[in-house]
C-alpha positions in Angstrom: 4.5 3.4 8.0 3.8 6.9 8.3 0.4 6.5 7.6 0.1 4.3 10.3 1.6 6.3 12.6 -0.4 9.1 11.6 -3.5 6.7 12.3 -1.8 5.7 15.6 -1.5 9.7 16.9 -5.1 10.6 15.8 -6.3 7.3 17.9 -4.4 8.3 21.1 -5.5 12.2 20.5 -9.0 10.5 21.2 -10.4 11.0 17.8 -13.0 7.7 17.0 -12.3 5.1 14.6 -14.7 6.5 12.2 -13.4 10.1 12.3 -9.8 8.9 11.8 -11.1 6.8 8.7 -12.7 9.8 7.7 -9.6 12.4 7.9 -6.6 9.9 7.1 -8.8 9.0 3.9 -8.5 5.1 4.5 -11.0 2.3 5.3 -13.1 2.0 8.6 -12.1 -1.6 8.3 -8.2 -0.5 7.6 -8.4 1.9 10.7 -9.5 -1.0 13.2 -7.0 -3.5 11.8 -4.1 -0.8 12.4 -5.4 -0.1 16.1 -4.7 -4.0 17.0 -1.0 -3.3 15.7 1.7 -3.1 17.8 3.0 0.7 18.6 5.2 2.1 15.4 9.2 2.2 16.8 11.1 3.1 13.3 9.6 4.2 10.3 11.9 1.8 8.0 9.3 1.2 5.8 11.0 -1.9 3.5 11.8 -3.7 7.0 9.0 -3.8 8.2 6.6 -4.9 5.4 9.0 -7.4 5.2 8.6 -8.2 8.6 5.0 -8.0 8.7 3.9 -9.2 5.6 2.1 -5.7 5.1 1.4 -5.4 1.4 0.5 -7.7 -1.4 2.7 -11.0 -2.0 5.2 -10.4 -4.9 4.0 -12.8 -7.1 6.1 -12.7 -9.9 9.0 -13.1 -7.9 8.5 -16.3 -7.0 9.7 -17.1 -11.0 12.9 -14.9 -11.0 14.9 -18.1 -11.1 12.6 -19.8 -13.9 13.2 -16.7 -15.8 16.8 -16.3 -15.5 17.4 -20.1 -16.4 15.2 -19.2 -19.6 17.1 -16.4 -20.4 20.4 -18.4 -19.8 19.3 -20.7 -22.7 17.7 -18.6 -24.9 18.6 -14.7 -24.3 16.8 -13.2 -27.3 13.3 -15.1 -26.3 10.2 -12.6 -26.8 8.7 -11.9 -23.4 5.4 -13.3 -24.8 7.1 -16.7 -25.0 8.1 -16.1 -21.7 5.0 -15.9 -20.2 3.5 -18.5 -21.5 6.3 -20.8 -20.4 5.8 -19.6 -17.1 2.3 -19.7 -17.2 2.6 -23.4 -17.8 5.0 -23.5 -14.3 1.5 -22.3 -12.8 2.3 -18.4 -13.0 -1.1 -17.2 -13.2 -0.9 -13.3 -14.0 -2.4 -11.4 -16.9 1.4 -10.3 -17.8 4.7 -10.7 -16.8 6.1 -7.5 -14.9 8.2 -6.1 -17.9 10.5 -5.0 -15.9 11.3 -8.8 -14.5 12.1 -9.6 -18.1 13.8 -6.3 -18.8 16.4 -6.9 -15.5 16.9 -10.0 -16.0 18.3 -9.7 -19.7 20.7 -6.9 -18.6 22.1 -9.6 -15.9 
C-alpha cells in the first residue's frame, strides 16, 4: 500500500504519469492502473489485498484441504507423491509450496 500511496502523492504533487513511473521504479502501465484507484485511507496492507484482490491468486491454497485429508491417511507420504496426487485433482504447478506440506504435517 505504501507504494501506492507514494504513487498517489507524486500524482497530486503534479508530477506526469511517466515521471512517476520513472522515480517510483514501476510500470507506466502500473502507474495508470493505480491513478483509477480509489484514494488510500489505511495502510493495512493484508486487508486490503484481500479486499481488492491486489496480488496474485494463492493457488495452492485452494488444495489445503486435499492435503490435509492426505496427510490424515498417510502422514509419512513423500511430498513428491503428494503432488502428483494433487496434480491429478487439476493442481497445475511446477511444485507444491514446501511449506504447504511442511505446515500441514506439524498440524
Amino acid at each position: 500500500m505504501l507504494k501506492r500511496h507514494e504513487i498517489k502523492v507524486l500524482l497530486n504533487a503534479g508530477h506526469s504519469q511517466t515521471e512517476v513511473a520513472r522515480l517510483a521504479g514501476i510500470s507506466l502501465r502500473s502507474v495508470k492502473r493505480i491513478a483509477k484507484e480509489e484514494a488510500i485511507t489505511h495502510v493495512d496492507d493484508h486487508a486490503r489485498r484481500r479486499d481488492c484482490g491486489i496480488g496474485q491468486p494463492n493457488v495452492v491454497g485452494n488444495f489445503r484441504k486435499s492435503v490435509v485429508a492426505v496427510l490424515e491417511k498417510e502422514p509419512g507420504l513423500k511430498s513428491v507423491e503428494i503432488l502428483r496426487r494433487m496434480r491429478l485433482e487439476g493442481y497445475s504447478g511446477d511444485t507444491l509450496q514446501v511449506n504447504l506440506v511442511g505446515d500441514e504435517r506439524t498440524v
